[in-house]
Structure formats: structure tokens, C-alpha cells
ZAMARGU-4260 file (C-alpha; in steps of 0.2 Angstrom, whole numbers, plus 5000, padded with zeros to 4 digits):
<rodrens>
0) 5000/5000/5000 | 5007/5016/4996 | 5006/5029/5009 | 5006/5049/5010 | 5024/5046/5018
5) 5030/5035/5003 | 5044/5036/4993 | 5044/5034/4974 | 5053/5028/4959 | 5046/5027/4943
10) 5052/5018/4926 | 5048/5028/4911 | 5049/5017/4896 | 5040/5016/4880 | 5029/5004/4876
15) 5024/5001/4895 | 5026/4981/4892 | 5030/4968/4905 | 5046/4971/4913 | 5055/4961/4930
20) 5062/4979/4937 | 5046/4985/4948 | 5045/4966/4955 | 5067/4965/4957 | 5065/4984/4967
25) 5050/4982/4979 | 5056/4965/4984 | 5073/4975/4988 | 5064/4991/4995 | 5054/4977/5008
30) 5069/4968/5012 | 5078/4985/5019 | 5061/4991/5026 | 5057/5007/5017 | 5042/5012/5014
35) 5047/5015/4993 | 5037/5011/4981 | 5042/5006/4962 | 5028/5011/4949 | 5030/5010/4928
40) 5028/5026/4919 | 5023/5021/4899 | 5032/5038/4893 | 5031/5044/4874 | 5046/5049/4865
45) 5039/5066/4862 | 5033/5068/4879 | 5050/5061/4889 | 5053/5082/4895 | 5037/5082/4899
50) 5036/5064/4907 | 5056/5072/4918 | 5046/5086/4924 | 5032/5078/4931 | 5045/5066/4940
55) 5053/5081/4949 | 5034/5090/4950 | 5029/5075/4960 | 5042/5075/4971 | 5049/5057/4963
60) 5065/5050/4972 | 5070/5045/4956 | 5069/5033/4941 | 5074/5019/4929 | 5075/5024/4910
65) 5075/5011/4896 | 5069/5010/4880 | 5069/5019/4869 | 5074/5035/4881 | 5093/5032/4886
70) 5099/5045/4874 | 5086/5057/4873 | 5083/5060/4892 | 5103/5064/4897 | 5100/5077/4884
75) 5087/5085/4896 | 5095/5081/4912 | 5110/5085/4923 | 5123/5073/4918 | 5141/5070/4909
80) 5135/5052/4902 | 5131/5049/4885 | 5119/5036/4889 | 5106/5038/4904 | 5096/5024/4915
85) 5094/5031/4932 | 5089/5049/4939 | 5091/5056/4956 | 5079/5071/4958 | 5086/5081/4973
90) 5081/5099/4979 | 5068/5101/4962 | 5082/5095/4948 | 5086/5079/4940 | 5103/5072/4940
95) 5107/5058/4925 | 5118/5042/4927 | 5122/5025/4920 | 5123/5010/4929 | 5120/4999/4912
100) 5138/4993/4915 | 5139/4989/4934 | 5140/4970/4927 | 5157/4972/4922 | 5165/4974/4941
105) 5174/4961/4943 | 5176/4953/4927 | 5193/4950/4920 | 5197/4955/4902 | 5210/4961/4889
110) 5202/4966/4874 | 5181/4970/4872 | 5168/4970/4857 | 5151/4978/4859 | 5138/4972/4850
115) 5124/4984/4847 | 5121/5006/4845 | 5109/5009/4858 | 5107/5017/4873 | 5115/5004/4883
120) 5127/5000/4870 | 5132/5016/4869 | 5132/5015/4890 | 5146/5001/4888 | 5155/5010/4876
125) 5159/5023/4889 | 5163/5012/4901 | 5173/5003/4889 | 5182/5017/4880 | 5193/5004/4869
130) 5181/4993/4863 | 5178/4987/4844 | 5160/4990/4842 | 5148/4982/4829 | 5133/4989/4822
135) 5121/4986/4809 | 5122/5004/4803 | 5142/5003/4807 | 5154/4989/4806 | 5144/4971/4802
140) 5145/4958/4804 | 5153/4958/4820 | 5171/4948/4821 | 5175/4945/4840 | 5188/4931/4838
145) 5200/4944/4844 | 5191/4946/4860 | 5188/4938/4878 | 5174/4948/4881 | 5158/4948/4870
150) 5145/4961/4876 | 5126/4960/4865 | 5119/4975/4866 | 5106/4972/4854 | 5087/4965/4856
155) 5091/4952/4844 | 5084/4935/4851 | 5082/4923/4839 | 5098/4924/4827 | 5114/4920/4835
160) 5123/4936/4830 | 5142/4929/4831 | 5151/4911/4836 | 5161/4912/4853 | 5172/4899/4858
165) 5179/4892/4874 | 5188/4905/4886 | 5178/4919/4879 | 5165/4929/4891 | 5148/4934/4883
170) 5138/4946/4892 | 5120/4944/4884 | 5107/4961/4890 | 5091/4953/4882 | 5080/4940/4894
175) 5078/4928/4892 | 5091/4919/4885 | 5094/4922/4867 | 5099/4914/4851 | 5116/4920/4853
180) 5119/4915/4872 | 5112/4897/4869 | 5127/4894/4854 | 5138/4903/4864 | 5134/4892/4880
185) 5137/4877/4867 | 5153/4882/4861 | 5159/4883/4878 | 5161/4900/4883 | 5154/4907/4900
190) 5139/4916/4896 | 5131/4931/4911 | 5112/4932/4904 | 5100/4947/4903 | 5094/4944/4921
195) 5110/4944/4929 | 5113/4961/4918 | 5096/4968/4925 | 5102/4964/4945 | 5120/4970/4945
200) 5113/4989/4936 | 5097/4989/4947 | 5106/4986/4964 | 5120/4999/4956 | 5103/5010/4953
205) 5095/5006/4972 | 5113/5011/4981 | 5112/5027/4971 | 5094/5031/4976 | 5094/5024/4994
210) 5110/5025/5000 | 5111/5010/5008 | 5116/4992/5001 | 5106/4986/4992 | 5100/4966/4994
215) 5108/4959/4980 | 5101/4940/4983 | 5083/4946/4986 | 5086/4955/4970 | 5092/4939/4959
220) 5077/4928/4968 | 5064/4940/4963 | 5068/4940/4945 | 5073/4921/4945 | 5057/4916/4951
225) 5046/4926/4938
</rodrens>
């Protein structure tokens, strides 16, 4: 139940379709006992400054941004990222971050490929500022025998974009698991699916709003149970 006194974060995404974040953050906000409450936002493209504004008018902690807003919304917030998923609304002003890559603490790698032109792609690439990048309006098709780590930052499920081999690491954003991770997992190569993805940048995004730690296992058990 949502009270005068509770606390809110929103996900503004467009189209409003089925998505494990509100289910992975109000398990966590329960599990540290604040009275915070989750809600999805089905935002337009040509209503996101709009859609930012009401945020801070309503006195929203925050948010979650995803698709197809990454790029537009750190154009109308406060921010040095390309790429934005998570605000902090503080004293009336937004305040734009990524935490698309928090997957990538410790992992181990030399050389990296991104997969993908996005917003989280473009996330990565930030993160990841030597990375060959591959894109169907770019560089394709992707050649990543040169690389230990794979990143897919597409929404390609069904075709397995590249071949990995053993020793190679493929970081896969989409759930559930796609075309590529399956020939990937066959091949040998260690594969960290969408959901893990979605837990390591939404306990990045809950530290940044709360403060606190967040509850990575009550995290991973909510979206592993859906």
C-alpha cells in the first residue's frame, strides 16, 4: 500500500510492456524496510521532457530509464553520460547516470567487442572506451575472435549474431536467453544472461537512490522466480 509518507521511483519506458524491474525493486525496498514504492511510467518519446518534469513536480526520488529513452533523456538532464538509466531528483532538479555497466565489476578481460548502437550500448562503450563496436548501421557483421569479452547490446533474440568459443566471456542484456547465448553456452564460453545484467545495474541504481546496500540476493530471487 502506498502511503502519503512513501517514497517513489518510477520507470519511464515506452511501450509500458512487461518488465521484472518493479517486481526486482519492491522486493529489495521490503527487504531493507522502506516504505518505497516502484511504479512503471509508459512515457512517449515526444513527451519524455514532459514525462522528467512531472518526475521532479511529483516529488519522485528517482527513476529507471529504458527503451527507447537512454539517449534522449541525458540530453534534458544533469549529467556527463552519453547514455542515461537512472535519475536522482534532489532539491527540484534531476541528476542523469548509467549503471548499464555495473556487470562488468569484477570481470577480467584484455580486449572487448560491443555488439549493438543503443542506449545501453552506447552505455558500455563509455565504460569501455577501447572497445571494437559492431553495428548494423556501422561495422557488420561483428568479428570477435579477437576478444575475451563479448557484450550483445542488441534486442536480437532469435539469430545467434556471432560464434564464441571456449575462454571467451559473453555478456548477453536481452531476457531471456537468446539465440546467441544458447550457441555461445554450446561452444563453451561462459555466458552472464540478461537477468543477471538487470540485478548487477538495478542494485547499482537502488545504492544510488537509497544510500544503503542494496539486497543483491533478494534481488536475483525475485527475477529468477518470475
Amino acid at each position: 500500500m502506498i502511503s502519503g509518507e512513501t517514497r517513489l521511483v518510477g520507470l519511464l519506458r515506452d511501450p509500458l510492456s512487461t518488465s521484472l524491474s518493479p517486481r526486482m525493486q519492491n522486493a529489495a525496498f521490503a527487504a531493507r524496510g522502506l516504505d518505497w514504492a516502484y511504479v512503471p511510467l509508459g512515457v512517449r518519446t515526444e513527451e519524455l521532457e514532459a514525462g522528467v518534469r512531472g518526475l521532479v513536480a511529483l516529488q519522485f526520488t528517482g527513476a529507471n530509464v529504458t527503451t527507447p529513452h537512454k539517449l534522449g533523456v541525458a540530453k534534458l538532464v544533469e549529467t556527463d553520460e552519453p547514455s542515461v538509466n537512472t535519475l536522482l531528483i534532489r532539491d527540484g532538479r534531476a541528476y542523469g547516470s548509467s549503471t548499464d555497466a555495473a556487470i562488468l565489476r569484477g570481470l577480467e578481460f584484455a580486449r572487448a567487442a560491443i555488439i549493438g548502437d543503443g542506449g545501453a550500448a552506447v552505455a558500455f562503450a563509455a565504460a569501455l572506451p577501447g572497445a571494437h563496436r559492431f553495428s548494423r548501421r556501422g561495422s557488420w557483421p561483428p568479428d570477435v575472435t579477437g576478444a575475451d569479452l563479448v557484450i550483445n547490446a542488441t534486442s536480437e533474440r532469435d539469430v545467434a549474431l556471432v560464434e564464441l568459443r571456449a575462454g571467451q566471456v559473453l555478456v548477453d542484456l536481452p531476457y531471456p536467453l537468446t539465440a546467441t547465448a544458447r550457441a555461445a553456452e554450446a561452444a563453451g564460453a561462459r555466458v552472464i544472461d540478461g537477468l543477471e545484467v538487470l540485478v548487477a545495474q538495478g542494485a547499482a541504481s537502488f545504492e544510488l537512490w537509497t544510500g544503503i546496500p542494496a539486497p543483491v540476493e533478494v534481488m536475483r530471487a525475485a527475477v529468477r522466480s518470475a
